[in-house]
C-alpha positions in Angstrom: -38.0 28.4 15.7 -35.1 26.6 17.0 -35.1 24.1 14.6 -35.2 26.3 11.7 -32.2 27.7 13.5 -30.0 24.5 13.8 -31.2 23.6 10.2 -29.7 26.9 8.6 -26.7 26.4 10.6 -26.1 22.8 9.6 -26.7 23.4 6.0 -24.2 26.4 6.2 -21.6 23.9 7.9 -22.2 21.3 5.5 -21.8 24.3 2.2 -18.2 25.3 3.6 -17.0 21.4 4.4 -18.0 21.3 0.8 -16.4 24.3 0.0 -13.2 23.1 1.8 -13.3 19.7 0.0 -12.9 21.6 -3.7 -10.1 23.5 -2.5 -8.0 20.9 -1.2 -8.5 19.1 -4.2 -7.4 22.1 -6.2 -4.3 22.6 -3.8 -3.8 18.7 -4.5 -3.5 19.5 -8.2 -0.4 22.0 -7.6 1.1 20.0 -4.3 0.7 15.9 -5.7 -0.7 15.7 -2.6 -2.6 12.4 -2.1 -5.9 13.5 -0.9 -7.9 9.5 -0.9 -9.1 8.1 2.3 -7.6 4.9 2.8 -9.9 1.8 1.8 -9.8 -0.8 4.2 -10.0 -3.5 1.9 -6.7 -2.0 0.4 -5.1 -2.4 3.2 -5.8 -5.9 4.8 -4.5 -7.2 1.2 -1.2 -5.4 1.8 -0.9 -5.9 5.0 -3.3 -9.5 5.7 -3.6 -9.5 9.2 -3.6 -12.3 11.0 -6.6 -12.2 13.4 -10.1 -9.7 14.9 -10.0 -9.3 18.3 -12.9 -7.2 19.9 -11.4 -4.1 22.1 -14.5 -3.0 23.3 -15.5 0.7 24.1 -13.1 3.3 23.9 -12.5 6.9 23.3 -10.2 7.5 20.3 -8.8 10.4 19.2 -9.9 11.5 15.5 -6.6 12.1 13.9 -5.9 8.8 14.2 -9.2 7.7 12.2 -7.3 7.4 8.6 -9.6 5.5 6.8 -13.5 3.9 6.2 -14.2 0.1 5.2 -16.8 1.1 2.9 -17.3 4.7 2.3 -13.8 5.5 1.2 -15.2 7.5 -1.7 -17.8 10.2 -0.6 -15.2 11.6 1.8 -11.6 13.0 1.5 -8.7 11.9 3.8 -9.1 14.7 6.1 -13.2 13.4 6.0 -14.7 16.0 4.5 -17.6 15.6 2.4 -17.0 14.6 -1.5 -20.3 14.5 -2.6 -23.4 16.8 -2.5 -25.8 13.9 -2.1 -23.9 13.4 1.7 -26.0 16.7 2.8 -29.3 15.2 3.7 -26.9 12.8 6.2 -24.4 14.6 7.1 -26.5 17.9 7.8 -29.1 15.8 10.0 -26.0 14.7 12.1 -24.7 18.6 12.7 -27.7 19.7 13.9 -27.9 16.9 16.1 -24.1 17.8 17.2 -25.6 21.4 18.1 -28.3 20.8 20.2 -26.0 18.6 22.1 -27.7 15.2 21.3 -26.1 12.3 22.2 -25.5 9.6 19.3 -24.3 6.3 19.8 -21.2 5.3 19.2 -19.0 4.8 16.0 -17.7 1.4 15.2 -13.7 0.9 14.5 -11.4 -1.4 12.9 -7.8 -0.7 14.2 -4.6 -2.0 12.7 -1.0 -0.7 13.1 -2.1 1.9 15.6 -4.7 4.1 13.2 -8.6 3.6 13.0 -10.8 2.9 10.2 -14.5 3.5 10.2 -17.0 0.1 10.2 -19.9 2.1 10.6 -20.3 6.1 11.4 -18.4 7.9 8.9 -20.7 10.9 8.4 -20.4 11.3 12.5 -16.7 11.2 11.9 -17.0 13.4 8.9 -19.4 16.3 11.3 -17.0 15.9 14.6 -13.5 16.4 12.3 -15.4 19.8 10.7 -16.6 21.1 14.2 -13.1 20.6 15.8 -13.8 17.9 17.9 -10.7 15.8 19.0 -12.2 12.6 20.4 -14.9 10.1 19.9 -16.3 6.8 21.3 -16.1 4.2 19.6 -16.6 0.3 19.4 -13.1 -0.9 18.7 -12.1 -4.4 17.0 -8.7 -4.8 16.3 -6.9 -6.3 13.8 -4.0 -8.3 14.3 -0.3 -6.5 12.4 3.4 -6.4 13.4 3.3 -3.4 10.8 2.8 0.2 12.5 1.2 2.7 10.4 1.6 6.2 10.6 -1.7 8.4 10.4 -0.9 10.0 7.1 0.1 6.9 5.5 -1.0 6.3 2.0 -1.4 2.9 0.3 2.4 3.1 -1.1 3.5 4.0 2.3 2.0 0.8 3.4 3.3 -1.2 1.1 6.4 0.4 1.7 6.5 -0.4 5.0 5.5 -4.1 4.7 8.4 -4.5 1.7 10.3 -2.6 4.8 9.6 -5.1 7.5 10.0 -8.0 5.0 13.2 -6.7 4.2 14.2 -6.5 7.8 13.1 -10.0 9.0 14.9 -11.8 5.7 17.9 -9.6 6.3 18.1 -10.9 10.0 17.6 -14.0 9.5 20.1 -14.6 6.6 22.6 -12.1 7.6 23.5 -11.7 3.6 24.0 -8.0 4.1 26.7 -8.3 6.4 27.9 -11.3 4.3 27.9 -10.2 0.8 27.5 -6.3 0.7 27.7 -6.0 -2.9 24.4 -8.9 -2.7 21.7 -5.8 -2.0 18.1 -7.0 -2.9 15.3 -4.7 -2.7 11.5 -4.7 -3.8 9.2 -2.4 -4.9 6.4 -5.5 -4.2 5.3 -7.8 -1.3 6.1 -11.2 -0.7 9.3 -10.8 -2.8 11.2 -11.6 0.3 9.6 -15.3 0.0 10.6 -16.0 -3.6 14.1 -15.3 -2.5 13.8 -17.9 0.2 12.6 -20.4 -2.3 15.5 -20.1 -4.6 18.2 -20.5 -2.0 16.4 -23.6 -1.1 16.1 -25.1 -4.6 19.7 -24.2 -5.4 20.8 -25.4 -2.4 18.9 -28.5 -3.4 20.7 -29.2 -6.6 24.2 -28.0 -4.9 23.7 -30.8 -3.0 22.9 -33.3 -5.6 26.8 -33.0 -6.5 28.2 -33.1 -3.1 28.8 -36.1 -0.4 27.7 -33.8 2.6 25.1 -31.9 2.9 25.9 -28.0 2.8 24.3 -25.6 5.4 21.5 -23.3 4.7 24.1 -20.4 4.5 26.7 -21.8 2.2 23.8 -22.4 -0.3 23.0 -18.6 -0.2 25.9 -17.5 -0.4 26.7 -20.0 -3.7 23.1 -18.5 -4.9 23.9 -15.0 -4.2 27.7 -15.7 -6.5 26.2 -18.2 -8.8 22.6 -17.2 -9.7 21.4 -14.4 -8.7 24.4 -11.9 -9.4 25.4 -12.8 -12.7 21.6 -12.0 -14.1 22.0 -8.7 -12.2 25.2 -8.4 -14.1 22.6 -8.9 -17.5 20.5 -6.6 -16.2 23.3 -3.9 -16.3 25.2 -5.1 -19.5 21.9 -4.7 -21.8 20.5 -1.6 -19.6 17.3 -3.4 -18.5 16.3 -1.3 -15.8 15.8 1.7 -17.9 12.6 0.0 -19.2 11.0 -0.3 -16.0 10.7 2.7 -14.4 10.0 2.7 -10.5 11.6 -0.8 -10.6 14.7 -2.4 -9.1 17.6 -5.1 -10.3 15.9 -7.6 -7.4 12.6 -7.0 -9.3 13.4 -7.8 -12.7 16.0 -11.0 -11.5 12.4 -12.4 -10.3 10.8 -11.4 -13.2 13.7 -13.0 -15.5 13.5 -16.0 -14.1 10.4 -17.0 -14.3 10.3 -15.6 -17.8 12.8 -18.5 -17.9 11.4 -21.5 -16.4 8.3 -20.6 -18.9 10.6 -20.6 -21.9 12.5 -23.8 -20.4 9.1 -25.2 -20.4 8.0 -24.3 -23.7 11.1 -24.7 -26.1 13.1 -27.2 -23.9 16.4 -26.7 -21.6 18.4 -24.8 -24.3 16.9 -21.7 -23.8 19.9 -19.1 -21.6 19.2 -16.5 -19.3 20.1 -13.9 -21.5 17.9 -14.7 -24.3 15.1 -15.1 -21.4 16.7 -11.7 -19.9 16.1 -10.2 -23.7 12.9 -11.7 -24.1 11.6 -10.2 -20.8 12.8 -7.0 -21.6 11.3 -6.6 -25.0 7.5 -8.2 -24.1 7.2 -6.2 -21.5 9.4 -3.0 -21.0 8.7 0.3 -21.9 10.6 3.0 -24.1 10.4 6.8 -23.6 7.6 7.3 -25.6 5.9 4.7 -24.1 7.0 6.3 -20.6 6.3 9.8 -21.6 2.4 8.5 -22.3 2.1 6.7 -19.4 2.8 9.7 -17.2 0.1 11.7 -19.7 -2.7 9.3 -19.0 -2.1 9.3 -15.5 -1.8 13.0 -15.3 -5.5 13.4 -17.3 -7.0 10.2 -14.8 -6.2 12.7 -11.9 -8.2 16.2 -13.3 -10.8 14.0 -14.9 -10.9 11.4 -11.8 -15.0 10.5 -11.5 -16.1 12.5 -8.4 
């Protein structure tokens, strides 16, 4: 009899976490609201951290558990259930939660200071629906400089890596207190790196013409006025940016010039950066009706999105 009793009760639970699940997905609709658990494989290639260390047993609070390494897809970012094939699971695990059985513990991945599930996600899924606020765990951390804020979604990570990329570049260069009209900003990772590069082989062939070698700083600054500014200044003349929606000046100078070294390669040293600037821009920009689709196909891939 008391079985039959928890078993009613845990399929009821599991109907309104379902029932819960469509409506935040409807609300999502109206609100943009991104509504995806994160996938942990998502974020260690943003984010490639450097190292596992095993933590051992604690007790973690829920909130903080933002996304799953495998099961990213059967639950929704607050981990309720997606999927009506989770009841058999997930309904097994309620009624275990109300006769008070003890289950063993979940195991964690934790990076920038939020949790993702190795193993236990319909536990997590059952103890977020029944209020609970903490959980024991088997924690193995993964080693970040990057902190990550428990509603983070993917762009926010990457914005906060292109963030702290920024940050360490602009410390170590000083070229924003040096040339303030020199901004550079990224909308990808790694960017940062390329920039590096450059100074270095410009410095390289500044050098080729001088007795003495120059420091690491002059040949930035003689990048910044030589190089990189006058193909921002070809960015703005031919209105480049308006093809590339979402994109910076910084973006498209890396773009261009490696558009140019492959044209350099291909039809020999003749080829200027503002034919490779023009070429760039008409292979691979976008114009309004080309813009105005885009948003259309992404609009129907969200209503129509496989559930």
């Amino acid at each position: 009899m008391a079985d039959g009793y928890y078993r009613a009760r845990a399929k009821d639970d599991f109907s309104r976490a379902r029932t819960r699940e469509v409506l935040t997905e409807i609300l999502s609709f109206l609100t943009q609201e991104d509504t995806e658990l994160l996938p942990l494989d998502d974020v260690r290639k943003i984010l490639k951290p450097r190292a596992e260390v095993y933590r051992g047993m604690k007790t973690v609070p829920l909130k903080l558990i933002v996304g799953s390494e495998g099961r990213y897809r059967d639950f929704n970012k607050n981990f309720l259930p997606r999927k009506g094939s989770l009841r058999h699971r997930w309904e097994s695990i309620d009624q275990a939660h109300h006769q008070s059985v003890i289950l063993p513990p979940i195991m964690l991945y934790e990076i920038g200071g939020v949790y993702f599930v190795r193993d236990g996600n319909h536990r997590v899924s059952v103890a977020r629906t029944q209020g609970v606020e903490f959980i024991d765990a088997e924690v193995t951390a993964l080693g970040s400089d990057i902190p990550l804020s428990r509603r983070a979604t993917r762009r926010d990570i990457k914005r906060a890596l292109i963030n702290f990329e920024k940050e360490q570049f602009y410390k170590e260069t000083g070229i924003d207190r040096l040339r303030k009209d020199c901004c550079i900003e990224f909308t990808e990772t790694g960017r940062y790196d390329d920039i590096r590069e450059h100074i270095e082989v410009h410095k390289y062939y500044v050098n080729l013409h001088r007795q003495g070698e120059i420091s690491y700083q002059e040949g930035m600054l003689s990048w910044c006025d030589h190089v990189y500014r006058p193909i921002v200044e070809i960015i703005r003349k031919e209105r480049i940016l308006s093809r590339f929606p979402g994109r910076t000046e910084s973006d498209l100078y890396v773009w261009i010039v490696r558009r140019w070294d492959e044209l350099k390669n291909r039809y020999g040293q003749g080829i200027s950066m503002q034919s490779a600037a023009e070429d760039f821009s008409a292979k691979h920009g976008r114009g309004l009706l080309r813009i105005a689709w885009d948003v259309l196909k992404a609009f129907f891939r969200r209503i129509f999105r496989s559930r």
